[in-house]
N, C-alpha and C positions, 0 to 999 in steps of 0.2 A: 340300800340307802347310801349316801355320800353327803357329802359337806353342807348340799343346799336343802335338799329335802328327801322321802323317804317314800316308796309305794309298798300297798300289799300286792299279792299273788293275786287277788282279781285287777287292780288298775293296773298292772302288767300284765296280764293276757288282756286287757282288754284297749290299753296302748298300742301294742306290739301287731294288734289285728289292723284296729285302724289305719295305725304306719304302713304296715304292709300295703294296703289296699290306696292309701296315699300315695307310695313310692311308684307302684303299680300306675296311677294316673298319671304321674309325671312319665311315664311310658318308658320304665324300668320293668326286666319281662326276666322272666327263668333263665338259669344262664347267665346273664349280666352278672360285672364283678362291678364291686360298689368300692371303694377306699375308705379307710374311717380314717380321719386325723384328730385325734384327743386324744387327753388326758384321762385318769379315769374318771367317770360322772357314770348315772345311773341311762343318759341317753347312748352311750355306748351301747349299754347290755341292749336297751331296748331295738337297737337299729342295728343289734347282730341279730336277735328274734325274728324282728320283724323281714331283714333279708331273707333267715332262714323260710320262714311261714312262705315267701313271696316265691322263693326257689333261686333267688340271686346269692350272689358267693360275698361273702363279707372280705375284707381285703385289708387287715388292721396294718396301717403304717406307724414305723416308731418317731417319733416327734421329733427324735434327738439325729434325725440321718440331715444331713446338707441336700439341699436341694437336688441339684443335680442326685442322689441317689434315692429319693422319693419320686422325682420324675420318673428314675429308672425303672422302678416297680410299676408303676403306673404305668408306664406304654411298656414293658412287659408283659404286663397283665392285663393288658385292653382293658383298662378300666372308662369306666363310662360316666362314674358323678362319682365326688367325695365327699364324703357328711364330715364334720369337725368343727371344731371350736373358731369361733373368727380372727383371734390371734394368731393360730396356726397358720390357715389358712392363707393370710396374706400372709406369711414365710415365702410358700410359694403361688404367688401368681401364676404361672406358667405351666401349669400341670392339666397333660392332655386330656382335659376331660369336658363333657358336654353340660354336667350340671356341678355347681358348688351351694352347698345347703350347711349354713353355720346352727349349729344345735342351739344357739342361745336366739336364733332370728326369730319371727312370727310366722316366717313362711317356715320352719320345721315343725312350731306348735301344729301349727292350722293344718299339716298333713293327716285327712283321713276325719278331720275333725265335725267336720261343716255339716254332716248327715247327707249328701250328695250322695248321688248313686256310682258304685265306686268298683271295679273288676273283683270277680270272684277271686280267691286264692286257689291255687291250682293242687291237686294231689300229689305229692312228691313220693317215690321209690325212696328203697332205705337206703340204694347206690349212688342216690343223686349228688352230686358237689357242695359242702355246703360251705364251704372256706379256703383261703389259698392264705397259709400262714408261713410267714417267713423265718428262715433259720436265722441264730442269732452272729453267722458267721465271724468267727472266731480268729480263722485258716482262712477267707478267701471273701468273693461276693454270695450276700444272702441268697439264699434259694428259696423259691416260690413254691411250697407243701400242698396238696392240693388231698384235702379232707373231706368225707362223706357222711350224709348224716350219720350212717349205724358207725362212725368211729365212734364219735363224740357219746353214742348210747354206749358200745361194749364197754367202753373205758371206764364210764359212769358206772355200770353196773356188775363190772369186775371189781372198782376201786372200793364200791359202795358197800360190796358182798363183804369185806372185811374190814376197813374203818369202823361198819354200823355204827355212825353218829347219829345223836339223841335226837327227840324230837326239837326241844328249847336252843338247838347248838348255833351261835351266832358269831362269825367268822370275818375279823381286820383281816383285808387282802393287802396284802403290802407291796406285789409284783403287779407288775403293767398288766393291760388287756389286751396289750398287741404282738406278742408271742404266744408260745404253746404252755405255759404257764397258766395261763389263763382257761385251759381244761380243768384244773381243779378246782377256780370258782366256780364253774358252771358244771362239774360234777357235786357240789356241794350243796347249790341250787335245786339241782336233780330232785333230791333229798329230802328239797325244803327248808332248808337252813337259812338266816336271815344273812345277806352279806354286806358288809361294810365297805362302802371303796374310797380309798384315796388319791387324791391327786399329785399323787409324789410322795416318796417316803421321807419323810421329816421322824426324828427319836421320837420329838415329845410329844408331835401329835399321832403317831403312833401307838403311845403309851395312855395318851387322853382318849384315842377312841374308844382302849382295850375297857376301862375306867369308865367311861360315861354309859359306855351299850352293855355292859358285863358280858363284854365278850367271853366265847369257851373256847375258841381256837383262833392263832394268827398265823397268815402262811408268809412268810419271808424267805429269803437268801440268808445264808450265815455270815455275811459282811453289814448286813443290816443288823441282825443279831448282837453283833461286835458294838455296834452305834448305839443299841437299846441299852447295854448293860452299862455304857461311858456315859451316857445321859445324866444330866444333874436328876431331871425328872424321877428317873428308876429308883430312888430312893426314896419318895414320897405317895408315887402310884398304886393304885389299889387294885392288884392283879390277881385277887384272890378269886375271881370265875376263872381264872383260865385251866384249861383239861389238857388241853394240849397244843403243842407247838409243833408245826409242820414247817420245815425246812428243806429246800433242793434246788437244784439248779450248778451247785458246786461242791466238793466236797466240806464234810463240816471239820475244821479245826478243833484236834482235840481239848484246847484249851478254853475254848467256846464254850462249849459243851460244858465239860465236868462244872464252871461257874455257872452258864445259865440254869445247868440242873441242878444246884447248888441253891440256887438263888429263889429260883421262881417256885420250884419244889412242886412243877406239873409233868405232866407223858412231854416224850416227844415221837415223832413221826416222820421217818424222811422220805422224801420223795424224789423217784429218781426215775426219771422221764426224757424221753428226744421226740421231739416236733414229726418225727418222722414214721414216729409209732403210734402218733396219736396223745402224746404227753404219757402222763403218769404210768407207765405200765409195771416199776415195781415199789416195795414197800418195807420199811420196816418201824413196826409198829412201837411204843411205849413199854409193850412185854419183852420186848426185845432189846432194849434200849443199852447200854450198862451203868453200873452205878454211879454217882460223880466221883467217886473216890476210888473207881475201879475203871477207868475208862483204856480201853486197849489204844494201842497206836494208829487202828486204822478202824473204825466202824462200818462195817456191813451194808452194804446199801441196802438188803431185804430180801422179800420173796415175789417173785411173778404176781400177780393177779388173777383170780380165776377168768378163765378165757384168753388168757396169750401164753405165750411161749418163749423159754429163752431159752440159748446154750453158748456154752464157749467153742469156738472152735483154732482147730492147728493150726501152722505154717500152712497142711497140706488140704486145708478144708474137709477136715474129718474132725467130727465131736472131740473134745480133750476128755480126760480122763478129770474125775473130780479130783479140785487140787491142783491142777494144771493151766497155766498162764495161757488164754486166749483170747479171740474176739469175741464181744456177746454179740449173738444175731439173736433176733426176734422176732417171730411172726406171728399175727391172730387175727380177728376182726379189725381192731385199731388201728390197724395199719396202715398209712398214705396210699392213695392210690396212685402217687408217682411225683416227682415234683412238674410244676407246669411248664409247659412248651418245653421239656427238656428232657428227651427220653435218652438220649447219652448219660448224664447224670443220675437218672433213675436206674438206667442198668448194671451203673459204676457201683452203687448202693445196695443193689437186690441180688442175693446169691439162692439160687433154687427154692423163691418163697419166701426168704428170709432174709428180712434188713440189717444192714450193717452198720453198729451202732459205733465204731472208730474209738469202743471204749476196750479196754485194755483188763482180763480179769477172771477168776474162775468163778466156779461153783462149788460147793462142797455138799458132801454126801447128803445131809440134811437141806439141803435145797437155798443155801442163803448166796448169794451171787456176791461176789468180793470185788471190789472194784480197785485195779492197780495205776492205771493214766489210760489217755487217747493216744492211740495208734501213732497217730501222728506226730505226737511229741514223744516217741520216745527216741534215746540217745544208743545209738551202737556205736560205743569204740572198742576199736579191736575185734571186734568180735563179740563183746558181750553186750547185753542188754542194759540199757542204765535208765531207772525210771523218775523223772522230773521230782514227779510231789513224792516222794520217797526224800530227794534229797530237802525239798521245800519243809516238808515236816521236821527234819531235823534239824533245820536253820531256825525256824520258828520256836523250837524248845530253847535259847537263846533267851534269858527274860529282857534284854537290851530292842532283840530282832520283832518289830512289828509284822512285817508281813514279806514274805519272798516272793521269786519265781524264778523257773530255773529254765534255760533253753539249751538247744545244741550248736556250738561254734565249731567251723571247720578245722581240724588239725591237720599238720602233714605228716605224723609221725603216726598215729593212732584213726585217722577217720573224723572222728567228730568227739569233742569232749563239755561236760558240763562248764556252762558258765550260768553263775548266781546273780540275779538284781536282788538288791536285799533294800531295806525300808527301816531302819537303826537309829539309835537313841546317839546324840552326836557325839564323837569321840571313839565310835565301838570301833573298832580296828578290824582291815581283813586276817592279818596271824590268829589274831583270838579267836574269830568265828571257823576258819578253819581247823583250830586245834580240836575247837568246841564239837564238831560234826565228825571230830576224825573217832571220836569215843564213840561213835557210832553206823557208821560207816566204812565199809572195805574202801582200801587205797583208790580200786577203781571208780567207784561210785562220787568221791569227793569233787567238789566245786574246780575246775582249773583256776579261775578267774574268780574273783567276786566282784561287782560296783554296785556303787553305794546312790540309790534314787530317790526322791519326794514322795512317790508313789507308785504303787504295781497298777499298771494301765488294766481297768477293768469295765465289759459291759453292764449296764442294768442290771443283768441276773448273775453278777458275781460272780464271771467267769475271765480269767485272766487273759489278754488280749494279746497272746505272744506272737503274733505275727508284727503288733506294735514293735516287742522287743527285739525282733530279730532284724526292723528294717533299720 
């Protein structure tokens, strides 16, 4: 359901055929990469389906790129028609493509609708293509993920095999549909579970949907999380169905946490996934959780899934020893089948089977995979290893410091050393925050520099944009 109206499980499969066999007339064939440009609505889901059913590759663009770089994806991706909203749409006029079909027109209703005799759907293999989903580049230009049906199944029923959500379980999606985030609504679906979509994360409507639908789960980012609890709304909303709160996409802030669990007094569930593995591949459940009043400095991202695979690995690409600071790689059914038109970048990513997830982290003997930073941001001066959200966490314990980020600036004495963007209440001074972190932090690890900004530059799914900071 969303904003305008709601379908069951039979008027969706029985939409999603028709669509199909619609899109199919307008001489859309297997193969074909389609574009969606929206928000979320429920004709989203329907015109990923109905792609899927047809054997064409759905192709979600994020709403929020400048022209020029939705073109870019677009003749990238030879895409051949883009379904979306007609607002968007004229955004950009100019996008190479041979069909444009706005979701709210009469020529989208009337596809498949008329009873006309309309192309069969064809039999699709479980290796066939059924998405080209883009990373949410962080570090450089997005990459085009190129996903087959049986991911979209292992993940579901790896993720599903240990969630077991209930039958009545009805779920605020609060993260777009045009990332890899979007695997865990439609592994939720899987399931049967009623989904709720919005068209933008707004607190209060947020907090009205959880309210009106008795919602039992909401999946957010923990910077959305941050918004729900400062809401005027949250004081008066009636969040007593909620079971659980699923959270990922970045790490959660301890001080999130111990109040939201504080507050709302349901499980939570984090969810920690890359586009490249097929989304959600690990987990840590509510049993897992820690108390609000016991909450460690760094929480666990979880455990594998059944059906995939992680491990950390050395310097020398040899397994680490549990305990021991490495890359996670992963590999299983979920897996990408490579990013598209770019097997340089595929091969940059794939080590003997196994993708490399640029996350930074061990495992310990009991199997919970401990996540420390991305590869990429980490700082070596000198010689030693210095890690970002290490020093980020401890700026944030600051009750002044709203939110940090921490990058590597060149030195000439040392290599590269920490500098802090910090987000402060006005007046905080850089001595104080330095002294602040020095009770916690070895000499090397401390901020060189701190500056003081309006905001930490962040994508949609709450992930800090340091390639902003460093230009």
């Amino acid at each position: 359901m969303d904003e305008h109206r709601s379908v069951t499980w039979a008027e969706f499969d029985d939409r999603t055929g028709r669509l199909a066999r619609g899109l199919a007339g307008l001489g859309i064939r297997r193969g074909d990469r389609v574009a969606v440009l929206s928000l979320d609505r429920i004709e989203v889901m329907e015109t990923y389906f109905a792609l899927g059913r047809l054997g064409a590759l759905f192709v979600p663009l994020n709403h929020s790129l400048t022209p020029a770089e939705v073109t870019g994806i677009a003749r990238r991706t030879g895409a051949v028609a883009v379904i979306g909203e007609a607002a968007l749409l004229d955004r950009h006029p100019d996008l190479p493509v041979r069909l444009r079909i706005a979701v709210e027109s009469e020529e989208f209703a009337a596809l498949g609708a008329d009873g006309t005799a309309l192309p069969e759907l064809p039999d699709l293999p479980d290796d066939a293509p059924a998405a080209i989903l883009h990373t949410s580049a962080t570090t450089g230009e997005a990459k085009g993920v190129t996903v087959d049906h049986a991911s979209f199944r292992a993940i579901a029923l790896g993720w599903l095999a240990v969630a077991r959500p209930a039958d009545d379980m009805v779920l605020v999606n609060c993260c777009p549909l045009y990332h890899g985030s979007m695997v865990v609504s439609l592994t939720y679906m899987a399931a049967g579970a009623t989904v709720v979509l919005m068209p933008g994360f707004k607190p209060q409507t947020a907090l009205a949907a959880v309210e009106n639908h008795r919602a039992t789960h909401i999946w957010l980012v923990p910077q959305m999380l941050r918004f729900l609890l400062q809401a005027k709304a949250m004081e008066s909303a009636d969040l007593s169905t909620l079971r659980e709160v699923l959270y990922g996409a970045s790490p959660m802030p301890v001080d999130i946490y111990a109040e939201a669990a504080a507050r709302l007094g349901c499980g939570f569930r984090q969810v920690y996934g890359m586009t490249e593995v097929g989304g959600p591949f690990v987990t840590l459940g509510p049993e897992e959780h820690p108390a609000p009043d016991a909450v460690p400095d760094l929480i666990p991202a979880g455990r594998v899934v059944p059906g995939m695979s992680a491990r950390a690995l050395d310097d020398k690409g040899e397994e680490a020893a549990p305990g021991t600071i490495g890359e996670i790689v992963v590999r299983g059914p979920g897996v990408m089948r490579g990013y598209w038109d770019n097997d340089a970048a595929t091969a940059e990513i794939t080590v003997d089977g196994w993708i490399r997830t640029g996350d930074l982290g061990h495992i310990d003997r009991g199997g919970l995979i401990h996540l420390v930073d991305r590869s990429k941001d980490l700082i070596i001066r000198a010689g030693q290893n210095v890690y970002p959200t290490e020093i980020e966490r401890a700026l944030r314990t600051h009750p002044a410091v709203h939110d940090a980020a921490v990058v590597g600036t060149p030195d000439p004495d040392y290599g590269e050393v920490p500098l802090a963007y910090v987000v402060a209440d006005e007046g905080t001074g850089t001595a104080e925050l330095l002294r602040h972190v020095a009770e916690q932090l070895a000499p090397y690890k401390r901020p060189r520099r701190i500056e003081f900004i309006d905001q930490v530059p962040r994508n949609p799914a709450g992930k800090i944009l340091k390639k902003l900071l460093h230009s």
